[in-house]
N, C-alpha and C positions, 0 to 999 in steps of 0.2 A: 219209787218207794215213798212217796208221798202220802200225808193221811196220819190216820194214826196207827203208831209203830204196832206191829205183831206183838203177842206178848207171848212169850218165849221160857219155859222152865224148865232149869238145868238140875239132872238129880246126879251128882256126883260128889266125888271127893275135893276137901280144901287142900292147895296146893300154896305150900308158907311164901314160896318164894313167889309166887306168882305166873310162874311160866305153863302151868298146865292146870288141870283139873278148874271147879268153881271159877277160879279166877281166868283163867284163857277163856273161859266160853264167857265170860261176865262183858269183857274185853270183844269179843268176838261181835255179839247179839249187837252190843252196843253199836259196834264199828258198820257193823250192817243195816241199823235204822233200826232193831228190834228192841223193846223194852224187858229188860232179865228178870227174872223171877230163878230164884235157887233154894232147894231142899240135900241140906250138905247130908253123905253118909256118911263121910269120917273124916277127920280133922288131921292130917300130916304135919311132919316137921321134915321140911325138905329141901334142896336146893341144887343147882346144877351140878353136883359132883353123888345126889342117890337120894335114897331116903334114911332115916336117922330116926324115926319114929311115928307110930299108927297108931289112932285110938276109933274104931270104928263107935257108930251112934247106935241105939236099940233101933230096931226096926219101926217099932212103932211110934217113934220122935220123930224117924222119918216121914213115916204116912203123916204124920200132924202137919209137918209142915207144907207137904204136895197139898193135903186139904185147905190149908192157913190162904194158901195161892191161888186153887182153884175155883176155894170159894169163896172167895172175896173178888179178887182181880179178873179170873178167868184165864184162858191159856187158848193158843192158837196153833201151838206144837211144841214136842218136850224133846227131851235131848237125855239120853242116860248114857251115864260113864260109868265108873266105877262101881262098883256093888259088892261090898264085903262079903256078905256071909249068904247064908240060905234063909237066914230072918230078915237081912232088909230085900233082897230080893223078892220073897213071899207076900212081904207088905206092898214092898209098890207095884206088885202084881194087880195088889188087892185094890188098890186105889185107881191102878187104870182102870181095872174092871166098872169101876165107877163111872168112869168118865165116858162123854160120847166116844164111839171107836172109829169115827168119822179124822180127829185127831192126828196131823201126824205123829207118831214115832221115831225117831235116830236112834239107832242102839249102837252104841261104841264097846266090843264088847271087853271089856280092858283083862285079860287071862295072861297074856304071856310078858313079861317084861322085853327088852333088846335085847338082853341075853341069853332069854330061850327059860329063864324059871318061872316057875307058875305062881301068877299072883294069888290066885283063889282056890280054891278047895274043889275036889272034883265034887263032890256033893251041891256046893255054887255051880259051877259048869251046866249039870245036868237040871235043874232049878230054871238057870235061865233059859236054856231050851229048852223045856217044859211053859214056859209060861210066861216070857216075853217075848221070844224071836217068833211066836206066832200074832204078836200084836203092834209088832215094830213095822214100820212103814218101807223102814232100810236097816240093816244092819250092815257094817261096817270091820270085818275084821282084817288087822293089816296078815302080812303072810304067814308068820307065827301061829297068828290064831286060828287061820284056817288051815293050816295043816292039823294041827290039835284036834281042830272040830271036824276034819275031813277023815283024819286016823292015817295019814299018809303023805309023805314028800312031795311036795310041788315044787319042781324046777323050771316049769316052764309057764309062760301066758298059758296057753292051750290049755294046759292040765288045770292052770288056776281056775280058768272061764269056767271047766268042767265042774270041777267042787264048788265052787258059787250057785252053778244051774240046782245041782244036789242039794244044795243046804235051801235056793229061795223055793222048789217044789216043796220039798218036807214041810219048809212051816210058813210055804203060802205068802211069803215076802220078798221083798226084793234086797240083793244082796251087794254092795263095793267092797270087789278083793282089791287091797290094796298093793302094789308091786313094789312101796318104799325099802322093802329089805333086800330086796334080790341086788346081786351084784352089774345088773344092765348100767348100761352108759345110762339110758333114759331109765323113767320112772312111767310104768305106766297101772293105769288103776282101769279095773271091769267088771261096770255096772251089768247087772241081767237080773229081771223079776222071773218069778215062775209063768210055766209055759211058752216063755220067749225064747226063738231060736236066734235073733239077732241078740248081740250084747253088744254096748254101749262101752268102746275105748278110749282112755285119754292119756296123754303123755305130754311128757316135758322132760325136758335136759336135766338131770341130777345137777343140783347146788351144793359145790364143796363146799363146808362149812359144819362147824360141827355144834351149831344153834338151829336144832331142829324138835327141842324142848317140848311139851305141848301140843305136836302137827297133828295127832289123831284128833284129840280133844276140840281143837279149832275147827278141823274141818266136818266134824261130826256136828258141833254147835254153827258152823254155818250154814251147813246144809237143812239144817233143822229152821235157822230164823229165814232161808229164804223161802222154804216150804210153807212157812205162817204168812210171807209175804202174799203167798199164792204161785210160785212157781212151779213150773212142774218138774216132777225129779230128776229127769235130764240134763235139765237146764240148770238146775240146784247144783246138782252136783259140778258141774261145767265150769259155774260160778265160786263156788265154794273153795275149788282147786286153785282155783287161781287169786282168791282169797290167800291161801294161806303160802300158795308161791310167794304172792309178794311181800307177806309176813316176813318169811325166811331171809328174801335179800334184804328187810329192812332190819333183819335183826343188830340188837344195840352191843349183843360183842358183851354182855354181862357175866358175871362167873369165871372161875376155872375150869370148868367143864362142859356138860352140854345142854347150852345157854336158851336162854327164851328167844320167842320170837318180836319180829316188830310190829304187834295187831297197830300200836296206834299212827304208825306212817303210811297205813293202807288207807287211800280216801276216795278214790276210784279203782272201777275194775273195769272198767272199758279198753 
């Protein structure tokens, strides 16, 4: 990773405390050699026991700022998290439309909380599959979401592999279901792009611990700065995982609840 860093922009939500959204991926880009570039949607008041308050931004402050970055600095792949409403969605539609589509994409699609309630509006929902997940590189939804997006229970790998193949033909991208919710001893996550009969499995031992703050958002933004590196998305992702593995066991034990991670004691991934 030598050179000059990838330059990397993150369009998501401020996270006060620090353990997720803008700031985990800020933390992330960094820890990976990439240089951050951020266009916030909404500005939170939050911290390891929920959230406490949301002020989403117009959508078009948003596009100001993905242009503020694009056209000035440049970008080498972006990273999207959170997305309020069906106005900032529509803008930063409009602004990737702009951009080369050579670019990659990471879609983090942030709709379900850990409890199963819906962040976004189904109006949002339908928006961003309308008009990002056909221009996302990878999408990312942990299990939650892809039951949501699939219309149907997934109990198992097999089932999950199958709604993933579904969702990357429709919109022509490649898709990681993530297995952090399921009750397995391991954790396993499966990658598959459209037209692929092989998909791409990775696992690791589930980490008791209840600092797993931010794990989307990290690995969404890591998988994102090593794609600007130039790797390719197998190996992105491969990386990425084990990124935020080691986040986890380094987590610093902050809060009453459930705590951030340790991006900044991660200094190899070898």
């Amino acid at each position: 990773m030598a050179g000059s860093p990838p330059r990397i922009l993150s369009i998501a939500g401020s996270d006060s405390s620090g353990g997720a959204g803008i700031q985990a991926d800020i933390k992330t880009i960094s820890m990976l050699g990439g240089y951050a570039m951020t266009a916030i949607t909404a500005a939170t008041a939050q911290n390891t026991l929920g959230v406490q308050a949301i002020t989403p931004f117009p959508g078009d402050f948003v596009a100001a700022q993905i242009r503020s970055c694009t056209g000035d600095i440049g970008v080498d792949a972006i990273k999207i998290g959170m997305l309020h409403d069906p106005d900032i969605v529509a803008h930063v539609a409009d602004e990737l439309d702009r951009l080369d589509a050579g670019i990659p994409v990471v879609l983090d699609p942030v709709m379900i909380s850990t409890s199963g309630a819906a962040l976004i509006t189904p109006e949002t929902v339908a928006l961003l599959r309308e008009r990002l997940f056909p221009r996302a590189r990878l999408v990312t939804p942990n299990l939650p979401e892809l039951e949501h997006l699939a219309g149907r229970t997934l109990r198992t790998t097999e089932l999950m592999r199958d709604a993933a193949l579904e969702l990357a033909e429709q919109y022509g991208c490649s898709v990681l279901a993530k297995g952090g919710h399921t009750d397995d001893q391991r954790i396993i996550d499966t990658l598959i792009g459209p037209g692929e009969e092989r998909a791409a499995s990775f696992d690791h031992a589930r980490i008791d611990t209840p600092h797993t703050h931010g794990t989307g958002c990290t690995l969404s933004s890591a998988i994102a700065t090593l794609l600007g590196h130039g790797q390719p998305l197998e190996h992105a992702v491969r990386l990425g995982r084990k990124f935020v593995y080691r986040a986890i066991e380094a987590a610093p034990g902050f809060g009453g609840g459930n705590g951030p991670l340790g991006h900044h004691a991660v200094r190899r991934l070898d």
